[in-house]
C-alpha positions as CSV (number, residue, x, y, z in Angstrom):
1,X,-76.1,80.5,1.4
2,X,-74.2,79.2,4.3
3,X,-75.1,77.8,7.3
4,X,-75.4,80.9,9.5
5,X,-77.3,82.5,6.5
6,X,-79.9,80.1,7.5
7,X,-79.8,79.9,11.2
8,X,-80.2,83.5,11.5
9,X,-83.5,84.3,10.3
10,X,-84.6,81.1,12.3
11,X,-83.1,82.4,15.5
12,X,-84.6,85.6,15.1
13,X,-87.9,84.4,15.1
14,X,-87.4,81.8,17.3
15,X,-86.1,84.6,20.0
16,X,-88.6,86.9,18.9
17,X,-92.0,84.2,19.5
18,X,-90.2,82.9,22.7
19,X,-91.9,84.1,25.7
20,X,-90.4,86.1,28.6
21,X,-91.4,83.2,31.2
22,X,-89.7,80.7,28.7
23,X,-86.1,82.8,28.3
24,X,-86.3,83.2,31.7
25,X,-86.2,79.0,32.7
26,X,-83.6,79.1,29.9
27,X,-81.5,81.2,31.4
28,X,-82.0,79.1,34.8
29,X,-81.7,76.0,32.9
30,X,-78.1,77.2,31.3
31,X,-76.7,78.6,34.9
32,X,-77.5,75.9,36.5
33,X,-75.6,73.8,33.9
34,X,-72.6,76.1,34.8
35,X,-73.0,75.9,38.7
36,X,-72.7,71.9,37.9
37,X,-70.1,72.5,35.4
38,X,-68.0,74.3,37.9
39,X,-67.7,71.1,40.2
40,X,-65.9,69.6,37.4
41,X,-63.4,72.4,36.5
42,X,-62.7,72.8,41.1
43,X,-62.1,68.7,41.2
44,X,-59.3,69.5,38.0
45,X,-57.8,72.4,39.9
46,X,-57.7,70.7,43.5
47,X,-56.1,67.3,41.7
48,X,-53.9,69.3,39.8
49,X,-52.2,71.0,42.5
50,X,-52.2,67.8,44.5
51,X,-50.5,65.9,42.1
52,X,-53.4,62.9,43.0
53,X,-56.9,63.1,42.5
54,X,-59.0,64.3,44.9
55,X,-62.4,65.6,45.6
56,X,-62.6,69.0,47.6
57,X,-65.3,70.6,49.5
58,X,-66.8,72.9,47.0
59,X,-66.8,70.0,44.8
60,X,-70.2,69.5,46.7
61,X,-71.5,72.9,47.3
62,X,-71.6,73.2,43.5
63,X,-72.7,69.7,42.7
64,X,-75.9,70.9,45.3
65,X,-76.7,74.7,43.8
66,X,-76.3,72.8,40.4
67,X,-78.1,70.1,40.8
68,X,-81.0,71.9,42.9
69,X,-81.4,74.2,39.8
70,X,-81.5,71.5,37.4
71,X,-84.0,70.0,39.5
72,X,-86.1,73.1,39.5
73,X,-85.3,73.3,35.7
74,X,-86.6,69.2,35.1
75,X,-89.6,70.5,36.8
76,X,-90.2,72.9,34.9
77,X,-90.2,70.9,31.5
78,X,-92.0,68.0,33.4
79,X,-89.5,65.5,32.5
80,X,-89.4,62.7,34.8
81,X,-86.4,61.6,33.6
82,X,-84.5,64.0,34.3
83,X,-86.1,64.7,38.1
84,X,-85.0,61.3,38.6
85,X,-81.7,61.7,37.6
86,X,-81.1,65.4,39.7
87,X,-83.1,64.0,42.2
88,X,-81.2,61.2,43.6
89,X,-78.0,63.2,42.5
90,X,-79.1,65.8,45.0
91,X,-79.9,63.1,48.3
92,X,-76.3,61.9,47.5
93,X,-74.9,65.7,47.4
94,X,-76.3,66.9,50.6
95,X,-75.3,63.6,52.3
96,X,-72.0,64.4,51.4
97,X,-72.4,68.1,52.8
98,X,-74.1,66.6,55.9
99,X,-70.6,64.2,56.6
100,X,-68.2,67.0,55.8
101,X,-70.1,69.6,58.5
102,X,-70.2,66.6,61.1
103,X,-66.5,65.8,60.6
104,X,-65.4,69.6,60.3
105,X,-67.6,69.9,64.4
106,X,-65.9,66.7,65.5
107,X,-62.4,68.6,64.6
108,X,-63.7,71.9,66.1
109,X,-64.7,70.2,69.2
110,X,-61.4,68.2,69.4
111,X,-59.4,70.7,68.9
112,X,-61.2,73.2,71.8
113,X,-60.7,70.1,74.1
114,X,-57.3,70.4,73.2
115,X,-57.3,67.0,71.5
116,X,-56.0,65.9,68.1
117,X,-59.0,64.6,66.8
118,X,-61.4,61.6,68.3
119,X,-60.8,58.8,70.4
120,X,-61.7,55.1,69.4
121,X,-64.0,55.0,72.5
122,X,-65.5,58.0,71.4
123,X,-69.2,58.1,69.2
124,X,-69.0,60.6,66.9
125,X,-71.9,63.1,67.6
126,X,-74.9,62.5,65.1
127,X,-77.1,64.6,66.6
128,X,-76.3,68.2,63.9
């Protein structure tokens, strides 16, 4: 018998004694693997049409819905490891967000003050 001769009668019980509450952190647990994923496959994208490598925006909006799912998913299975791991990811993630959004109301401001950007002698504002 072949390999998928095997595996099928043990899938179909293993599906069949798996509880709904159980297939349903799976399925978080496998979308938020793709949310996180999708940072990856947006970094290859931007790069490639940049010829250079760069990291865009959504790079962190996905690396932030992934990793806050994955966090909820570590929870879940009580593995400490693993909230470590999504844990710190996600302080460094929203960090990130928090620099873009500041810069991105610095340009706003600038550019309603009719100024290119900000000037040396000028803080930027930290305040949110």
């Amino acid at each position: 018998m072949t390999f998928f001769g095997h595996a099928a009668p043990q899938l179909s019980q293993w599906w069949n004694s798996t509880s709904a509450t159980e297939m349903t952190w799976l399925t978080i647990g496998f979308l938020a693997q793709l949310m996180f994923s999708m940072r990856f496959i947006v970094q290859w994208i931007a790069s490639e049409r940049a010829r250079r490598s760069i990291v865009p925006e959504t790079f962190w909006y996905f690396s932030l819905v992934g990793g806050a799912m994955l966090f909820a998913y570590a929870i879940y299975r009580l593995d400490p490891v693993f909230m470590l791991g999504q844990g710190m990811g996600l302080l460094m993630y929203a960090r990130n967000i928090y620099f873009i959004r500041t810069h991105h109301r610095a340009a706003a401001l600038a550019a309603a003050e009719g100024g290119s950007g900000l000037r040396s002698e000028q803080p930027a504002n930290r305040t949110g």
